[in-house]
C-alpha positions, -999 to 999 in steps of 0.1 A, spaced: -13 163 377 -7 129 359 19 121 335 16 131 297 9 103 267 47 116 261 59 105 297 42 74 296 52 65 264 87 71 275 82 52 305 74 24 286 102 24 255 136 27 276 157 9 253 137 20 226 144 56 230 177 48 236 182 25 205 164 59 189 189 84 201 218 61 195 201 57 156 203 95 147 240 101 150 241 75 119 204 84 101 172 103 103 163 71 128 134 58 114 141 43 78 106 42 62 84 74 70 54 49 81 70 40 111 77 79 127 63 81 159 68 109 184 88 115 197 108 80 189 104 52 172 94 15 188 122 -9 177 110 -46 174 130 -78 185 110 -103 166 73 -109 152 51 -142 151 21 -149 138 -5 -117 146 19 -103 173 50 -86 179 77 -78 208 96 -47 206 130 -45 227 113 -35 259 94 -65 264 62 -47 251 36 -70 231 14 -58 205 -10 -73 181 7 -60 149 -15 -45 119 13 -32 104 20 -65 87 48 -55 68 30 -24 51 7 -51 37 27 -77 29 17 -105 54 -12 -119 50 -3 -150 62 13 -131 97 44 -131 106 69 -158 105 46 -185 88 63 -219 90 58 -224 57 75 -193 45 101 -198 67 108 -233 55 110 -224 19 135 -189 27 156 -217 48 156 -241 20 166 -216 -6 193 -191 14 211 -227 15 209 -229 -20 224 -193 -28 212 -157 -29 222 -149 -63 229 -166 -91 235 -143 -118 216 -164 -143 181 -172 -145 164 -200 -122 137 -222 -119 120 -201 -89 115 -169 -112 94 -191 -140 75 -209 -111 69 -175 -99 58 -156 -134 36 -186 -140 17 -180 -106 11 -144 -113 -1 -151 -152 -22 -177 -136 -38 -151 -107 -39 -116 -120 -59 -110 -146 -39 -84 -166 -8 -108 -165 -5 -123 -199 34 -113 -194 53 -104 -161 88 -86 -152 101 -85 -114 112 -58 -98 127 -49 -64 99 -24 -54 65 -12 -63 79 23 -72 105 9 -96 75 -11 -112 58 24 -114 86 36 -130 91 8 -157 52 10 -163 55 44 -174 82 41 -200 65 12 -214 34 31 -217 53 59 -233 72 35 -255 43 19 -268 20 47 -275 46 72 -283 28 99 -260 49 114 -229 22 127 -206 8 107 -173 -25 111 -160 -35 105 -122 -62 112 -101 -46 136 -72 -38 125 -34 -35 88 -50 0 72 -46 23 54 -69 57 51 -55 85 82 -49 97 91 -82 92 125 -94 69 119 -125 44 104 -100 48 114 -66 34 150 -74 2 154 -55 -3 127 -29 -2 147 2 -23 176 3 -25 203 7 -6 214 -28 -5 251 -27 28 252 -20 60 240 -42 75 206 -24 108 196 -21 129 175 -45 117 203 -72 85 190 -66 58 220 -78 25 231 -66 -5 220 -78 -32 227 -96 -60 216 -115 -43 205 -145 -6 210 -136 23 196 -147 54 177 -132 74 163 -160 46 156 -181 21 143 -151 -11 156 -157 -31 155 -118 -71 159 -121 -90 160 -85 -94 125 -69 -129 112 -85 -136 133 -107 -153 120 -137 -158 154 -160 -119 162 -153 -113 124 -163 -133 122 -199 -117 163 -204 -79 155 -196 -81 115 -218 -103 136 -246 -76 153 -257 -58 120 -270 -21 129 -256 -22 101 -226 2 79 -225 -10 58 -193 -40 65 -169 -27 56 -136 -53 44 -111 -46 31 -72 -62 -5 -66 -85 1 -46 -87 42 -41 -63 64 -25 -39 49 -2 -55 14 -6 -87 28 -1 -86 54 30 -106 74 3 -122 48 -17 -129 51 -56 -163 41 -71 -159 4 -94 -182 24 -121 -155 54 -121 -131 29 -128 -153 7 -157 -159 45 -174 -119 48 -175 -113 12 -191 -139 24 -221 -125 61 -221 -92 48 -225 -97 20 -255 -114 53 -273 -84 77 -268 -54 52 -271 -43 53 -235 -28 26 -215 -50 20 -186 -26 12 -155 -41 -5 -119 -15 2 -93 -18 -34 -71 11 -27 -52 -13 -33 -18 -43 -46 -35 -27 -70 -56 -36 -105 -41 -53 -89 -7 -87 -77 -23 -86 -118 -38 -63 -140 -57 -66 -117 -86 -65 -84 -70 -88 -56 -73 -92 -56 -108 -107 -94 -105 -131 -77 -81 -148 -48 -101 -145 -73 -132 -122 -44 -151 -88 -59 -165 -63 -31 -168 -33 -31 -193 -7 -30 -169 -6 -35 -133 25 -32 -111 23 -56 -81 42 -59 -46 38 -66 -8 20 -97 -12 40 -110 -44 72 -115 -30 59 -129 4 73 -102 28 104 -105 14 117 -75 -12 105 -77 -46 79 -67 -72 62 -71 -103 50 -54 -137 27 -71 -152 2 -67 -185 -8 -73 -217 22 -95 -241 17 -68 -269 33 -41 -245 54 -64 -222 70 -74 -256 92 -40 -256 111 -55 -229 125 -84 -248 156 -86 -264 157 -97 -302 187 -115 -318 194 -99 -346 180 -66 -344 205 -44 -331 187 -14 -340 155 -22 -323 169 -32 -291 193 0 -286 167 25 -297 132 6 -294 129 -13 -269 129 -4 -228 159 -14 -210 152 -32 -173 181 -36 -158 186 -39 -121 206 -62 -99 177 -76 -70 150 -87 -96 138 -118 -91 161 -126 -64 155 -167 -55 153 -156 -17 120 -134 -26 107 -158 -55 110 -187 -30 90 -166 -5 65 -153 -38 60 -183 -43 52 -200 -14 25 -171 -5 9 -173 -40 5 -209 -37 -14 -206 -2 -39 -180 -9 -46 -188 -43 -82 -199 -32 -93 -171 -19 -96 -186 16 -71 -164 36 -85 -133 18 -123 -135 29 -108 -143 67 -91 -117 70 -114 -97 56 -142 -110 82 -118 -98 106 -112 -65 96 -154 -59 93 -154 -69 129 -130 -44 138 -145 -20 118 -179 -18 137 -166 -28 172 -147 3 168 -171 24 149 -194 12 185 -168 27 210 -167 60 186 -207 63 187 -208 54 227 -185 82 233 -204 105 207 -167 116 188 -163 128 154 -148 103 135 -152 64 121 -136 31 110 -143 19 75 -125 -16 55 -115 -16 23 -112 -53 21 -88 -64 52 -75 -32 51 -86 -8 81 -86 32 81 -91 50 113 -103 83 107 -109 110 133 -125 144 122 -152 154 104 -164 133 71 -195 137 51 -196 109 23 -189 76 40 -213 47 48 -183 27 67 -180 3 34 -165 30 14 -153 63 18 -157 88 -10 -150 121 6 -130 137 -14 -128 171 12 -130 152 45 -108 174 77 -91 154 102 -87 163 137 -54 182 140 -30 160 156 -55 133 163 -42 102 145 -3 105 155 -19 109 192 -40 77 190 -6 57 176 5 65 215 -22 55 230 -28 24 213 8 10 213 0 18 252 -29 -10 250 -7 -36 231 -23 -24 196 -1 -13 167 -20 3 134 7 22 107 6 59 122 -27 48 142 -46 53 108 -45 19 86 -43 -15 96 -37 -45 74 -53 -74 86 -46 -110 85 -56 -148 80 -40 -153 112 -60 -123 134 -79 -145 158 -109 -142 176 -90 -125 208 -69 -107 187 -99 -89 174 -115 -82 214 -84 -70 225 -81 -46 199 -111 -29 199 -112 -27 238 -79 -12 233 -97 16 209 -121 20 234 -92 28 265 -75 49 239 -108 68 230 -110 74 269 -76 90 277 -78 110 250 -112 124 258 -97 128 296 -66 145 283 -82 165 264 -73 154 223 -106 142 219 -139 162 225 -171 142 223 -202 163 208 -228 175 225 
């Protein structure tokens, strides 16, 4: 009998399981849940361009990417040049600098919503500052969302992203249902149109929160029209329509998702791309609600009781404004966008070719130069968008294929989505779809994978 996917992925991660068991006397090991693979962790000694080496020696083309941060790959002279130049300038000044207006005046210049901006340190803290503005300005409490969509970790939003929901979570998280409610968050089924116009209708919205995109940047994708009908449903009922561009933001084009479908939001939090793979986000929106940030001289009352505090220590640090701004400047014509996404349509059907050869249940679809990998059964998809809302993945499936790939030189985030690159080449894109193809294979051989008759 041959050797497991386990014993040959341990075969070829030594250190790495070693640098893994080493890692949990101190913390759970892995630091972001993304990166858990079984049964350890790869640990990485330094990226370049499309490709990365992990302490073993082991090369991979990367479509990790920095969770979606990279479009320009990793270690881009350019962005390295402008983080040298600044780190010998200072990390923190304590005061305001030139790099943060450059940077705000990028933003304004690209994203459609952006009349004003406020930086952050991460997309969930712009989450968070978006919906006390929203509630501020409207003076409603409640938050709508469409379920399994994702908007950062805090409590008032993290309710319903991982199905199923029958079941309370932890953190005090409940179950949910239909219409249930997790410090004012309302949760309607993903899509749903009827729920949508039922739940804004009855005029106590503060802020309709909608991921860029669809669900976790478009795995299950959400139709532009369902979108248009919430910008006009929203004006009616005096809710704050909010376009979550933490991924989209910048990848979909230079002015996100919302310059796409031609639908300009009144708030949109922003990240990954924004800060150039370096920490750091944005909130972003209309002046009229941004304007409850500001401080007023003179109006003590007004700024202790009215206005929404924004503290916060990291926000727009000179280290991620000189890497924000470098990045905006290079992609603001569009050009390293529709690469990447040529790329990732490539990989689509070369892979979507290996699936059909082998006759297996599954299929890769792109939203933009973002790649999902899905392997089960799924009944609403053309392979340009996915809009099953009820779709069943193979049990185990996708956190085997993570193996197996990373045994071809091919990393995707928990074998499921890829962010692709300007800088993907032409053999990057062979090699990885062969490498689907032997992963396909030893599945199938070892039994993971069935092909149907």
């Amino acid at each position: 009998m041959g050797l497991t996917i386990d014993q040959r992925f341990t075969a070829a991660h030594p250190k790495s399981k070693e640098l893994w068991e080493k890692s949990l006397r101190v913390s759970r090991g892995a630091h972001h849940d993304s990166r858990y693979i079984q049964p350890f962790q790869i640990y990485t000694s330094h990226c370049l361009g499309s490709r990365k080496w992990d302490v073993d020696g082991n090369e991979y083309v990367d479509y990790t990417m920095g969770h979606g941060s990279l479009m320009l790959g990793h270690a881009h002279p350019a962005m390295v040049e402008a983080v040298t130049q600044q780190i010998a300038k200072g990390t923190h000044y304590g005061t305001e600098q030139l790099l943060s207006l450059e940077w705000a005046e990028l933003v304004t210049e690209l994203m459609p919503a952006a009349e004003k901006v406020e930086f952050t340190m991460s997309g969930t803290e712009a989450d968070m500052l978006i919906a006390q503005l929203a509630r501020a300005f409207t003076g409603r409490h409640k938050i709508l969302k469409f379920a399994d969509q994702f908007f950062g970790w805090s409590d008032s939003l993290l309710v319903e992203t991982a199905p199923p929901s029958d079941k309370p979570a932890a953190g005090r998280l409940p179950p949910i249902t239909q219409e249930a409610l997790s410090g004012e968050t309302v949760v309607i089924p993903l899509n749903d149109k009827a729920a949508m116009g039922l739940a804004l209708a009855k005029g106590d919205i503060a802020a309709f929160f909608i991921e860029g995109g669809g669900a976790h940047a478009g795995a299950t994708g959400i139709p532009p029209e369902l979108v248009r009908s919430a910008r006009e449903l929203t004006k009616r009922y005096g809710t704050l329509l909010v376009i979550d561009e933490v991924i989209s933001g910048f990848r979909w084009s230079p002015g996100g998702y919302q310059s796409t479908i031609g639908v300009t939001p009144d708030l949109s939090s922003l990240g990954k791309m924004v800060s150039g793979g370096l920490p750091g986000a944005a909130v972003c929106g209309k002046a009229e609600v941004m304007e409850l940030l500001a401080i007023k001289e003179g109006q003590a009352e007004r700024n202790r009781y009215q206005r929404v505090m924004h503290p916060g220590t990291w926000n727009a640090n000179p280290l991620s404004g000189a890497a924000g701004v470098t990045m905006l400047k290079m992609i603001a014509d569009g050009n390293p966008q529709r690469k990447a996404e040529r790329a990732a349509k490539r990989i689509a059907a070369g892979v979507n070719e290996k699936i059909e050869e082998r006759g297996l249940q599954g299929c890769m679809h792109n939203a933009a130069s973002v790649i999902h990998m899905f392997l089960g059964t799924c009944q609403d998809c053309d392979r340009t968008i996915c809009l099953d809302t009820n779709k069943r993945p193979l049990s185990g499936a996708e956190v085997a294929l993570n193996k197996y790939l990373l045994q071809h030189g091919v990393h995707l985030q928990r074998g499921a989505i890829g962010f692709v690159s300007a800088v993907h080449s032409d053999e990057d894109i062979e090699q990885t779809v062969e490498a689907f193809g032997r992963a396909f294979d030893e599945m199938i051989e070892d039994g993971i994978l069935k092909p149907q008759s």
